[in-house]
MARNUDREN-36554 format. One record per residue (C-alpha): residue number from 1; x, y, z. Coordinates in steps of 0.5 Angstrom, whole numbers, m for minus. Layout:
# MARNUDREN-36554
+-----+-------+-------+-------+
| num |    xx |    yy |    zz |
+-----+-------+-------+-------+
| NUM |     X |     Y |     Z |
...
+-----+-------+-------+-------+
# end
This chain:
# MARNUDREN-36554
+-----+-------+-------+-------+
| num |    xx |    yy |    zz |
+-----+-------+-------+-------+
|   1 |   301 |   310 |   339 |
|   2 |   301 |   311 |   346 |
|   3 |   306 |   310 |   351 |
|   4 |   303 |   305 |   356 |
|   5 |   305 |   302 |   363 |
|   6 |   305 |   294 |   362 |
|   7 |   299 |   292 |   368 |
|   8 |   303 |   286 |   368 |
|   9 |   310 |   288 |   371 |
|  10 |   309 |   296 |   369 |
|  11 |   315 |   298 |   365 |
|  12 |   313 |   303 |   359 |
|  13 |   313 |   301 |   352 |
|  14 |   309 |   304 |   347 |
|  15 |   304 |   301 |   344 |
|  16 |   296 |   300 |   343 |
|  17 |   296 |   293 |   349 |
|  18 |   296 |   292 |   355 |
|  19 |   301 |   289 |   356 |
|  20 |   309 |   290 |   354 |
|  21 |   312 |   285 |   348 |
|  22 |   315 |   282 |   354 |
|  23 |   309 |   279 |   358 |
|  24 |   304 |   277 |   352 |
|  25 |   308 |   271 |   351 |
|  26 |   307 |   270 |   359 |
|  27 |   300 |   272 |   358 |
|  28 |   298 |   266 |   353 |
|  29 |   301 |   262 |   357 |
|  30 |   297 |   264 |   363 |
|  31 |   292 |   264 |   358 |
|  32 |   294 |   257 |   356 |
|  33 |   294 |   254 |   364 |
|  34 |   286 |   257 |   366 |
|  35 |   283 |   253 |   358 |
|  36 |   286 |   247 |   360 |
|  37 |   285 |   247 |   368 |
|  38 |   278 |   249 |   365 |
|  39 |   277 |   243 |   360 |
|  40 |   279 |   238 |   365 |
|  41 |   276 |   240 |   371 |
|  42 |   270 |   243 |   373 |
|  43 |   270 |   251 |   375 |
|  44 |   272 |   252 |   382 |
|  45 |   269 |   256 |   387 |
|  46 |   272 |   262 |   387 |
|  47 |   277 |   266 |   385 |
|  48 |   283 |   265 |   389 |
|  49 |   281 |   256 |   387 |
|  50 |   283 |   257 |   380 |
|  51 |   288 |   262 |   382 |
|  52 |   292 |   255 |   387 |
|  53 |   290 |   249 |   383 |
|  54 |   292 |   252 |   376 |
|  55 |   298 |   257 |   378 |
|  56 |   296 |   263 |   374 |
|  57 |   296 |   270 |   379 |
|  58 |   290 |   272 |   382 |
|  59 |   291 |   279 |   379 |
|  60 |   293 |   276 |   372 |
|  61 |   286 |   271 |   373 |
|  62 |   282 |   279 |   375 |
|  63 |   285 |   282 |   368 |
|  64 |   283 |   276 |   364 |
|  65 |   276 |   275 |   366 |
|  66 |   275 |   282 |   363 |
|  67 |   277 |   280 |   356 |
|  68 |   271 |   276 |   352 |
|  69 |   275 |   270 |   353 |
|  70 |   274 |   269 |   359 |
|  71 |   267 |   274 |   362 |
|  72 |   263 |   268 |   362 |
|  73 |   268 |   266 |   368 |
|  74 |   267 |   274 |   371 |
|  75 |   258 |   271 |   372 |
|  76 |   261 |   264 |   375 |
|  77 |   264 |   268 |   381 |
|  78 |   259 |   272 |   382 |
|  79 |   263 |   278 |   379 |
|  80 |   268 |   278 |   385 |
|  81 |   274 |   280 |   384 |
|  82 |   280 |   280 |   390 |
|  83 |   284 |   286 |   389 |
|  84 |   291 |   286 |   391 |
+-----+-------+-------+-------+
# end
C-alpha cells in the first residue's frame, strides 16, 4: 500500500485511492448530484455552471471529469479546467 494525501481534504492515509475512507462516501455523493443534475438537464456551458447549478465544487468536478465516467464531459468543455 502507498501512504497517500486524500485530493479531497488532504489527510494521509494509506492506501491504493485517491481519496481517503472518509471522502469516498463524499465522492459518490457528489458523484450522485452531477448523473442526476445531467440526466435532468442539458450540459451547461461551462464549468463553473455545472459547478453552481448542481452544488458540487469545481475542484471536485475538475478531478471527476479525469476518471472515464465522466471524460465525455472533459470534450463538452472544451478540456477547460478552472484551477483553484
Amino acid at each position: 500500500m502507498n501512504f497517500n494525501k486524500c485530493l479531497r481534504c488532504g489527510c494521509f492515509f494509506s492506501s491504493e485511492d485517491q481519496v481517503c475512507p472518509n471522502c469516498q462516501t463524499r465522492d459518490e455523493v457528489d458523484k450522485k448530484l452531477i448523473r442526476n443534475f445531467l440526466a435532468d438537464n442539458d450540459i451547461p456551458e461551462s464549468v463553473e455552471s455545472l459547478a453552481f447549478q448542481s452544488g458540487v465544487n469545481i475542484k471536485n468536478i475538475n478531478r471527476f471529469m479525469q476518471s472515464q465516467e465522466f471524460s465525455s464531459l472533459k470534450d463538452s468543455f472544451n478540456n477547460t479546467e478552472i484551477k483553484l
